[in-house]
C-alpha positions in Angstrom: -26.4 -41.2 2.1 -28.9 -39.1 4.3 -27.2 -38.6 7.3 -30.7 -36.7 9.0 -34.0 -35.9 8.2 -32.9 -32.2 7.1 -29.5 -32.7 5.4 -29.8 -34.0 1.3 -27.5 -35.3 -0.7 -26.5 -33.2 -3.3 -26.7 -35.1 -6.9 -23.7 -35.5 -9.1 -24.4 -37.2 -12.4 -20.9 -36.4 -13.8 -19.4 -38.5 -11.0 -21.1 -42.0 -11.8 -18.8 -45.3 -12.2 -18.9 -48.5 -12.8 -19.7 -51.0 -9.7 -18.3 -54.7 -8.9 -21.5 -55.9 -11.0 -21.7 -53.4 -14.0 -24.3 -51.0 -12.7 -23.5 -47.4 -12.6 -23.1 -45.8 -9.1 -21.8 -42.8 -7.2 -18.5 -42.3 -6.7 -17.8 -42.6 -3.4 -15.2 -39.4 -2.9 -15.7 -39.3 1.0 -14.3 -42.8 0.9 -11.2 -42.3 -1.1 -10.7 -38.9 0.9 -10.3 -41.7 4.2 -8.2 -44.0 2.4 -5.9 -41.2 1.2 -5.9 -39.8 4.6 -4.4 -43.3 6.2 -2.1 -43.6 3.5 -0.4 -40.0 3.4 -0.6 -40.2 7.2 1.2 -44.0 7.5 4.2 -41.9 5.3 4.5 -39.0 8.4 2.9 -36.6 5.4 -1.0 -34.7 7.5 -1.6 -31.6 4.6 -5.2 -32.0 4.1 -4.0 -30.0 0.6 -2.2 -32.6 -0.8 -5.0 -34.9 -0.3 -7.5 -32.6 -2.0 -4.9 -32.1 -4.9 -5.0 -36.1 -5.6 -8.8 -36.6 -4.9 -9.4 -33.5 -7.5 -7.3 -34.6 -10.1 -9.4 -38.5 -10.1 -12.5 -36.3 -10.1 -11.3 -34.5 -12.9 -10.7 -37.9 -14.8 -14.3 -39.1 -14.2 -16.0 -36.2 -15.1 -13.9 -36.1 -18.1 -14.1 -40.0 -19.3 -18.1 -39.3 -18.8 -18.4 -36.1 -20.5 -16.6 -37.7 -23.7 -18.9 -40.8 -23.6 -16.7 -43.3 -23.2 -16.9 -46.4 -20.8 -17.3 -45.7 -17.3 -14.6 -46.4 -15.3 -14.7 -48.9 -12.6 -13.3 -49.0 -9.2 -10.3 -51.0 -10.6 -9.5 -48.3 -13.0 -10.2 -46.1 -10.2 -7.7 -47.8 -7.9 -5.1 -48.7 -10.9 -5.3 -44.5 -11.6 -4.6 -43.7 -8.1 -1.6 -46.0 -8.1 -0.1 -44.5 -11.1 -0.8 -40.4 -9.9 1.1 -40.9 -6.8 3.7 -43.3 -8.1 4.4 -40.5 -10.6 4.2 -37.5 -8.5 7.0 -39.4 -6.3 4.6 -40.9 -3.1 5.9 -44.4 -4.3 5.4 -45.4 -0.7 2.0 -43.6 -0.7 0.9 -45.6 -3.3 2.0 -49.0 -1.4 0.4 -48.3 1.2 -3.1 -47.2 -0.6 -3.0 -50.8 -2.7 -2.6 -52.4 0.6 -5.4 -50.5 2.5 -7.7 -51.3 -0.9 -6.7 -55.0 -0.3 -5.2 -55.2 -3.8 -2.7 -57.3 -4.9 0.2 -55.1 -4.9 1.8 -57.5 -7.9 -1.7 -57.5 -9.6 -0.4 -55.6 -12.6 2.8 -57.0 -13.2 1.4 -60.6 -13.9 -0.3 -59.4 -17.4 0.7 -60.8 -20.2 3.2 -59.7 -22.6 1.6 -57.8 -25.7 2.3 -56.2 -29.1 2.2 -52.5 -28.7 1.0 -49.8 -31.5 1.0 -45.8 -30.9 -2.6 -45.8 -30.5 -2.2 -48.5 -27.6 -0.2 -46.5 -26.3 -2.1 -43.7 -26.4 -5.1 -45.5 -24.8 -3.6 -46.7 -22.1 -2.1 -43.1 -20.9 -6.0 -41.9 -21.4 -6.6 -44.2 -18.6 -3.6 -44.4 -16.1 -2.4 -40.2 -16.5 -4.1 -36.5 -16.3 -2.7 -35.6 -20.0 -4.7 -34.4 -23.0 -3.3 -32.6 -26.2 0.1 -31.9 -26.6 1.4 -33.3 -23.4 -0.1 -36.6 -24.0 1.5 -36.9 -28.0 4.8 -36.2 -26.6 4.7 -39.1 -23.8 3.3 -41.4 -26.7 6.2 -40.1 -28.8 9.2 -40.7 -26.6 7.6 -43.7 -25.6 7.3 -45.1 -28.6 11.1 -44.0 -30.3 12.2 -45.5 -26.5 10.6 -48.7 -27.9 11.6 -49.0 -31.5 15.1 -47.8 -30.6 15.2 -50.8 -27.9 13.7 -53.2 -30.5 10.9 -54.0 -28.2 7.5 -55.7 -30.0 6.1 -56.8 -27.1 5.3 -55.3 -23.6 3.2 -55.8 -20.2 1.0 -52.8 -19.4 2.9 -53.0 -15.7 6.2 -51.8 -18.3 4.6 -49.4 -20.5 3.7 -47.5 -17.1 6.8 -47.5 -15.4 8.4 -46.3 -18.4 5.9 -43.4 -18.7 6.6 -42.3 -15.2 10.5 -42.4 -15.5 9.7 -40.3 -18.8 8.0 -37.5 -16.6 10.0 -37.7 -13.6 13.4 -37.1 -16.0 11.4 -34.1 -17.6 10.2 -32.5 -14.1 14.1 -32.9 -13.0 15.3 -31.1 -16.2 12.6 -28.3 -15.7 13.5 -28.0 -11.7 17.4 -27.8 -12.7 16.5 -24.7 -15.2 14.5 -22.7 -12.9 17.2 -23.3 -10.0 19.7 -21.7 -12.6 17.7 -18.8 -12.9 17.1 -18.0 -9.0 19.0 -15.2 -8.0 22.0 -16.0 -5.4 20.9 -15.5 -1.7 22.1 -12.9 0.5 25.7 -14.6 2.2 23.4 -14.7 5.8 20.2 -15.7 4.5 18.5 -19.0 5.6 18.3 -21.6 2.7 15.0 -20.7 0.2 12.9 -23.4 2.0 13.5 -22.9 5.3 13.0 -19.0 4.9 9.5 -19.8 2.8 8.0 -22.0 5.3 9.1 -19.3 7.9 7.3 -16.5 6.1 4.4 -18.3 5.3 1.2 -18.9 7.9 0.4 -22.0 9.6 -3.2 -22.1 8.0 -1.4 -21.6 4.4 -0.6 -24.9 2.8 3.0 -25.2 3.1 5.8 -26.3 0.9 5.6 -29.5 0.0 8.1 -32.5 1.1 9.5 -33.0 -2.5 9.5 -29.3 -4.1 10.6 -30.4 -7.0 7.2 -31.8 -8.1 5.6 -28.3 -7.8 5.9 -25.6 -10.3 4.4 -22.9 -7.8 2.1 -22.1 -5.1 -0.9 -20.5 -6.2 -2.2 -18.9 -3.1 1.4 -16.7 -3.1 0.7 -15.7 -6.3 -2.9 -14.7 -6.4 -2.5 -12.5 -2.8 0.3 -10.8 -4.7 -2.2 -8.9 -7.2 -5.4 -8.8 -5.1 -6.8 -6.2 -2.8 -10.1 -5.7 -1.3 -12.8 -8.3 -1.2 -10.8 -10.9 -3.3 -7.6 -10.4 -0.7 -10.0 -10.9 2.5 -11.6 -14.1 0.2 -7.6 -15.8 0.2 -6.3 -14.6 3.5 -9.2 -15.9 5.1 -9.3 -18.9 3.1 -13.2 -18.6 1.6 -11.2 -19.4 -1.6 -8.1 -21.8 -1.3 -6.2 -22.1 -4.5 -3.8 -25.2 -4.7 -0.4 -25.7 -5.7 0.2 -26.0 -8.8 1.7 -29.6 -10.1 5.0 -29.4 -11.9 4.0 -32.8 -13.5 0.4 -32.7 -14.7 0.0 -28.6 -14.3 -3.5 -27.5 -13.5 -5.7 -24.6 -12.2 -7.9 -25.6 -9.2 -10.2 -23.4 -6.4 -11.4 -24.6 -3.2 -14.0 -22.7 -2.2 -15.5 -22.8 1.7 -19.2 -21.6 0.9 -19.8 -20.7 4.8 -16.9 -18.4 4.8 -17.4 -16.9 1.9 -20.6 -15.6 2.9 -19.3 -14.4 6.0 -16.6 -12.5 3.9 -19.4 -11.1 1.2 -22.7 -10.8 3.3 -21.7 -9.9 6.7 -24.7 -8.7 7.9 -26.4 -12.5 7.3 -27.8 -14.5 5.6 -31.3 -12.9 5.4 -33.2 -15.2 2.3 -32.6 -17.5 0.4 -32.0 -14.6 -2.4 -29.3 -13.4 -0.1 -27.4 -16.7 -0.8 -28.2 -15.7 -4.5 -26.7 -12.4 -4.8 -23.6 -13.2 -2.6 -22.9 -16.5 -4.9 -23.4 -14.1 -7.9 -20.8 -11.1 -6.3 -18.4 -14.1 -5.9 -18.6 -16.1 -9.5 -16.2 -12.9 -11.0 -13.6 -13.2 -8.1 -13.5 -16.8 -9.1 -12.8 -16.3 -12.5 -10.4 -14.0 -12.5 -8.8 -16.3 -10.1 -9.0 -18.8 -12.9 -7.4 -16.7 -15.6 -4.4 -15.4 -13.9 -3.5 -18.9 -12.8 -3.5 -20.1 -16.1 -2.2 -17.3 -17.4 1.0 -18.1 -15.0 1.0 -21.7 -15.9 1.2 -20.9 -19.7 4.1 -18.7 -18.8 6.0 -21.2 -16.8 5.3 -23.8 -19.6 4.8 -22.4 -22.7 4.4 -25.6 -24.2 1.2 -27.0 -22.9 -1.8 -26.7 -25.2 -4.2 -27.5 -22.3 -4.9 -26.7 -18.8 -7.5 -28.1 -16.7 -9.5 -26.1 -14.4 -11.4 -27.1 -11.4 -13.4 -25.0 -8.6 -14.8 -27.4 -5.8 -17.0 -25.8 -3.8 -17.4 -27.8 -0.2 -19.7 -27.8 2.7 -22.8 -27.1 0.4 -24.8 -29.6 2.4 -24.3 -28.0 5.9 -24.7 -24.1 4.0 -28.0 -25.1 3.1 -28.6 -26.4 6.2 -27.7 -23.3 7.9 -29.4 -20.9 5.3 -32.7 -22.9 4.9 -33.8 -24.5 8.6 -36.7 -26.6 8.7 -37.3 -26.7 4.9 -37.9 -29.6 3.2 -35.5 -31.7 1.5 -36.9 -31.1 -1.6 -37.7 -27.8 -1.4 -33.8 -27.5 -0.4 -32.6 -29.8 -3.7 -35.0 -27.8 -5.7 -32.9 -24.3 -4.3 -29.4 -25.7 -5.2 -30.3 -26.6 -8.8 -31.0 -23.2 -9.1 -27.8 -22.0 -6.9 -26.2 -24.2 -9.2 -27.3 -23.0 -12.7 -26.4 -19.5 -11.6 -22.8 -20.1 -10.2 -21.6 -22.2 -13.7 -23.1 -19.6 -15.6 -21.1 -16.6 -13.5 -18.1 -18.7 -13.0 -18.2 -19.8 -17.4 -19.4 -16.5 -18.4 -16.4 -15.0 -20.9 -13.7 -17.8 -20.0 -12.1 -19.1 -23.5 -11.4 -22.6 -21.4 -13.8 -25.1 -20.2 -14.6 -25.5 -16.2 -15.0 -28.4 -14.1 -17.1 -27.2 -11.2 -17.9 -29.9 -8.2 -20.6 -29.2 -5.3 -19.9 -31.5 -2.5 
């Protein structure tokens, strides 16, 4: 929605679902943003982080379901996904609360009928309800599946299959937390417990350690300010780029990036064209990659197993940069601009990487 004569609304066909009546529309990601907001915060839980983990990961499922052609989803599935991502990363209560502020019957999905079950259907279902692909996804299908045969099961509600999925992960994140306590070395006899000390150490601004630790594998702006210096250093301490903890459960690699602060970092003395805007969004695309790589790079180390890794670099405020950069010109000739601005950052950002790139302009 315009909000004023010179602000646009920046186009995202790769984030289109299906509406109440069938007709495609926009996904409404300022909306869920709210909604999140009011449910984290009803649970005593105010890190805008964790909120931009969840609303990237749904993001990343639309895109995805678009780019491989299938049916869009709707706001059900939309709603039904939600439900399952936090009731599996262990917000149960989040996810309560959300179905209730979506004015959803919270037993909806336990009143479906009962229903033979095959591996594919099984498969299908995960597709829809979980952020797996590849290996990840076979192995839930397959201990699923034994689960099933071995409990002599032919029939199943959806509402079943689901909550058996979820113990699945959540008895698979515990075994992988328990291994990686083992292998922490034993703190000094007068040092603060490891939580305590890290939430000491780290700043306010930094996104802190979550409430259930457990169901993080790391945090990726420690790592990253570990091996940079320079320009890509003053990019992460001063938070132009914002990498997010990564998920123990569904591991992925994903970049905030605040546009007006990066070009405070990389063009100090202005923004003097439009071509300035250019060339600064250019000097950063490498950073950004490099971010990408050594994340993933870390991941694959942590879990060797995974055969895929999802990658996302969301790049906010784009609306009120433009604004800023290109006063009193038109809102075409400012739509016309980011196209452009566009093209040139997924080219810099994709240039070289051997893994696809979700990249989101908001």
């Amino acid at each position: 929605m315009v909000l004023a004569h010179a602000m646009i609304h920046l186009p995202d066909a790769s984030l289109m679902i299906s509406g109440p009546s069938g007709i495609l529309q926009s996904f409404d990601s300022e909306g869920l943003r709210a909604t999140l907001f009011q449910a984290f915060s009803s649970q005593g839980i105010h890190e805008d982080w964790i909120i931009d983990h969840f609303l990237l990961s749904i993001e990343e499922k639309i895109r995805l379901t678009n780019a491989q052609g299938r049916i869009h989803l709707s706001e059900q599935d939309i709603h039904g996904f939600v439900d399952t991502l936090l009731t599996a990363s262990g917000y149960s209560d989040v996810a309560r609360e959300y179905i209730r502020l979506c004015g959803m019957d919270p037993f909806a999905r336990f009143r479906r009928d009962m229903q033979p079950w095959t591996r594919d259907s099984l498969e299908e279902q995960f597709k829809r309800q979980l952020p797996l692909a590849g290996k990840a996804l076979d192995d839930l299908c397959e201990k699923c599946a034994n689960l099933l045969m071995e409990w002599e099961i032919q029939q199943a509600s959806p509402a079943f299959i689901t909550e058996l999925a979820i113990h699945l992960l959540q008895r698979q994140m515990e075994r992988k937390s328990t291994i990686m306590a083992s292998m922490l070395p034993d703190a000094p006899p007068d040092a603060p417990p490891p939580q305590i000390q890290k939430e000491a150490e780290a700043p306010a601004t930094v996104p802190a350690a979550p409430a259930t630790p457990s169901m993080w594998l790391f945090r990726a702006d420690s790592l990253l300010k570990t091996q940079a210096d320079g320009m890509e250093k003053a990019l992460l301490e001063r938070h132009g780029v914002t990498p997010l903890p990564v998920s123990a459960l569904f591991p992925a690699s994903r970049l905030l990036v605040n546009p007006p602060v990066v070009m405070d970092i990389l063009a100090p003395n202005g923004w003097l064209s439009e071509m300035t805007l250019l060339k600064t969004f250019d000097e950063l695309g490498p950073y950004l990659r490099n971010m990408l790589l050594r994340l993933r790079a870390e991941i694959l180390a942590q879990v060797p197993s995974l055969t895929e890794v999802p990658a996302t670099i969301a790049f906010n405020s784009m609306t009120s940069l433009l604004d800023d950069a290109m006063p009193g010109r038109s809102r075409k000739a400012k739509l016309s601009f980011f196209h452009e601005l566009q093209a040139r950052m997924e080219h810099r950002i994709r240039q070289g990487l051997p893994f696809p790139v979700l990249i989101a302009f908001r």
